[in-house]
C-alpha positions as a Markdown table, in Angstrom:
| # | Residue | x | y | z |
|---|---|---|---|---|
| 1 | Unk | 0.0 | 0.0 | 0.0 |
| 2 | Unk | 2.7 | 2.5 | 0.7 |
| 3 | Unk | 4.5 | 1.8 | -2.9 |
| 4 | Unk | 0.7 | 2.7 | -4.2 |
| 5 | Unk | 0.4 | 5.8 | -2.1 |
| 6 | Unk | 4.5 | 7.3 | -3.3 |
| 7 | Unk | 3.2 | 6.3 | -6.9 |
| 8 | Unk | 0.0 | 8.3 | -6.4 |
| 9 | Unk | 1.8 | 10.8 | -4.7 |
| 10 | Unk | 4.7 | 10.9 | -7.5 |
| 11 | Unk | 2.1 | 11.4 | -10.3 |
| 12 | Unk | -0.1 | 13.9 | -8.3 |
| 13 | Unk | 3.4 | 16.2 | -8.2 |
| 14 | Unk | 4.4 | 15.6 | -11.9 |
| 15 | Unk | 0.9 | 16.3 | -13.0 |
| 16 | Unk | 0.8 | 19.9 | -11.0 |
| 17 | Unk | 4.6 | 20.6 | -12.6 |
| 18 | Unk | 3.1 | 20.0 | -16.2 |
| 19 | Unk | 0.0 | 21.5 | -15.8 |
| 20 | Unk | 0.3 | 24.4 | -13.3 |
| 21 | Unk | -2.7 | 23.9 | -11.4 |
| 22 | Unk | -3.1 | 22.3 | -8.2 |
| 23 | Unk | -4.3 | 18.3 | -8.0 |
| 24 | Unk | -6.1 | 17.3 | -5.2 |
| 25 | Unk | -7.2 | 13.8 | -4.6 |
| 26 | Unk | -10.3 | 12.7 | -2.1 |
| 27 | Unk | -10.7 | 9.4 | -0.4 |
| 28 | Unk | -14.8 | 9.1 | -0.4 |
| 29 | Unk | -16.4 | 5.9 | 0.4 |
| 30 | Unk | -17.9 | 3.3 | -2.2 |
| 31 | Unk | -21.7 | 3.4 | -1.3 |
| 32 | Unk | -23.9 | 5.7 | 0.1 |
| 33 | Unk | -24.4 | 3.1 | 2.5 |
| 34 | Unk | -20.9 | 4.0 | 4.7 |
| 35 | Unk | -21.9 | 7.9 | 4.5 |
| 36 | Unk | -22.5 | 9.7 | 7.8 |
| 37 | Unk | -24.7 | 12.9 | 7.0 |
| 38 | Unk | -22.7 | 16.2 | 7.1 |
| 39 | Unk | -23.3 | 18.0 | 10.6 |
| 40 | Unk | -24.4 | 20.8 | 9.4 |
| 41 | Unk | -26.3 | 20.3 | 6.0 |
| 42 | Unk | -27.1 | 22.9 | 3.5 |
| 43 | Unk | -31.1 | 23.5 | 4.3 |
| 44 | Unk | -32.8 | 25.4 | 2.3 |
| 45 | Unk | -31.5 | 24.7 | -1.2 |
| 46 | Unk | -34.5 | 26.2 | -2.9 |
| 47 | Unk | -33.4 | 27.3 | -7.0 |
| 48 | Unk | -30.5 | 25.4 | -6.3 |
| 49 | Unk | -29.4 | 22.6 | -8.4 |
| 50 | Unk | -26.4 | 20.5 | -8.8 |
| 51 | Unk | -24.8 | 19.4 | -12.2 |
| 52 | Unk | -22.4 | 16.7 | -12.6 |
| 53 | Unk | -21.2 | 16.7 | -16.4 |
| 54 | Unk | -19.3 | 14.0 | -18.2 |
| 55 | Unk | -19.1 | 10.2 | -18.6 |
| 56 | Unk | -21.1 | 7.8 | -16.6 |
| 57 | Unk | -18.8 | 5.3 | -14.6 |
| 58 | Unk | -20.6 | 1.9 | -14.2 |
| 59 | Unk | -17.4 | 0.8 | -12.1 |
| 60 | Unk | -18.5 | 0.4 | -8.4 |
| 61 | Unk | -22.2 | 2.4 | -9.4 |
| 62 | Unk | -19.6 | 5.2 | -9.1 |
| 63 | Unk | -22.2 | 7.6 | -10.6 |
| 64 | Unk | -24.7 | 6.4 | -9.2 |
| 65 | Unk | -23.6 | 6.2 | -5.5 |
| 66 | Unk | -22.2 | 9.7 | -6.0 |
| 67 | Unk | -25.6 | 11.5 | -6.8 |
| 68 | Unk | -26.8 | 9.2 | -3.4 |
| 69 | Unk | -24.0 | 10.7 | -1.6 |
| 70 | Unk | -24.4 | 14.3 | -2.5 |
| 71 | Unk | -28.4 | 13.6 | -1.7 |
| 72 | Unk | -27.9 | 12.0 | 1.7 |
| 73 | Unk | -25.3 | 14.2 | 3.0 |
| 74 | Unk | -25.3 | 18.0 | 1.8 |
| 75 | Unk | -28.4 | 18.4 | -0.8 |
| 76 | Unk | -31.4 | 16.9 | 0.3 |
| 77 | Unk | -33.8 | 18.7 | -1.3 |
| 78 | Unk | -32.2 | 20.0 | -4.2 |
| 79 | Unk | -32.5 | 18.8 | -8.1 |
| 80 | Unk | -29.1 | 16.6 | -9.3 |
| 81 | Unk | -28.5 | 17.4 | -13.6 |
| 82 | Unk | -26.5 | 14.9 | -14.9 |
| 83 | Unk | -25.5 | 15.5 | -18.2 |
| 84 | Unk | -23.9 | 13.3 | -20.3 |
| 85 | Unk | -23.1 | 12.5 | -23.8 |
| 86 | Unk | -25.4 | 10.5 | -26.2 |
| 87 | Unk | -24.7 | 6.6 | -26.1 |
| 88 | Unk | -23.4 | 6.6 | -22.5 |
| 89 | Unk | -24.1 | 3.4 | -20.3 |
| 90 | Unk | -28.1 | 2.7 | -20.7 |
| 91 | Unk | -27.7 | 0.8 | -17.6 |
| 92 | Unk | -26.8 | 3.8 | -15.4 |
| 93 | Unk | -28.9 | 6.1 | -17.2 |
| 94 | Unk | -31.7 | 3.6 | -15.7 |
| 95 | Unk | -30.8 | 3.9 | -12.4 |
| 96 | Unk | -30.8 | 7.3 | -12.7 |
| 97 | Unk | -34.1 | 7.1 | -14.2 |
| 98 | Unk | -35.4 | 5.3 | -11.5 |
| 99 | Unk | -34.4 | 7.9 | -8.6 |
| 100 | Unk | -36.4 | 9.9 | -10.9 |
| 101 | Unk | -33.0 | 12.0 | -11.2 |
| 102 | Unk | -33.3 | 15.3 | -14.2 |
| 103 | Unk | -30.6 | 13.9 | -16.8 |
| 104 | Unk | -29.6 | 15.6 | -20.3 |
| 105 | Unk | -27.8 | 15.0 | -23.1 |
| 106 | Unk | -25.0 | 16.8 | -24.3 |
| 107 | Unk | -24.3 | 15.7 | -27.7 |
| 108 | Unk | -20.5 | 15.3 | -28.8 |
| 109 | Unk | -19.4 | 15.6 | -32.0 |
């Protein structure tokens, strides 16, 4: 694990030197499941919305758990967008469909 973490750690510094701009790297857990709520939660979130934009990762439900996390623990009440590109995993766009999540399509060229 610690050759892992001096790889990571290695990359994460090479990466800032190339691009000048910071990296910064968050452990989270897996599933929603292992989330405590945040202690003081945003509440009142009214004409507020979150967007997550880009590809759907079917790897671990990472999307998926993600839009749980960010429901359970800081926006409760507030709308999740994800947008996506046309084709992306039907599977995950299900689940999504079935938290009766808004989604859109951003259509790359």
């Amino acid at each position: 694990m610690f050759f892992i973490k001096q790889i990571r750690e290695h990359t994460r510094l090479i990466t800032e030197i190339i691009s000048g701009e910071f990296t910064t790297v968050h452990k989270r857990p897996i599933t929603a499941i292992h989330t405590n709520l945040w202690s003081e939660p945003i509440k009142k979130t009214r004409g507020v919305a979150v967007v997550m934009q880009g590809p759907l990762i079917a790897a671990n439900n990472f999307t998926l758990e993600t839009i749980k996390i960010y429901k359970k623990t800081f926006f409760p009440d507030t709308i999740i967008i994800v947008s996506t590109w046309h084709g992306e995993n039907e599977g995950v766009l299900g689940a999504i469909k079935k938290r009766r999540l808004k989604y859109s399509y951003v259509w790359n060229n």
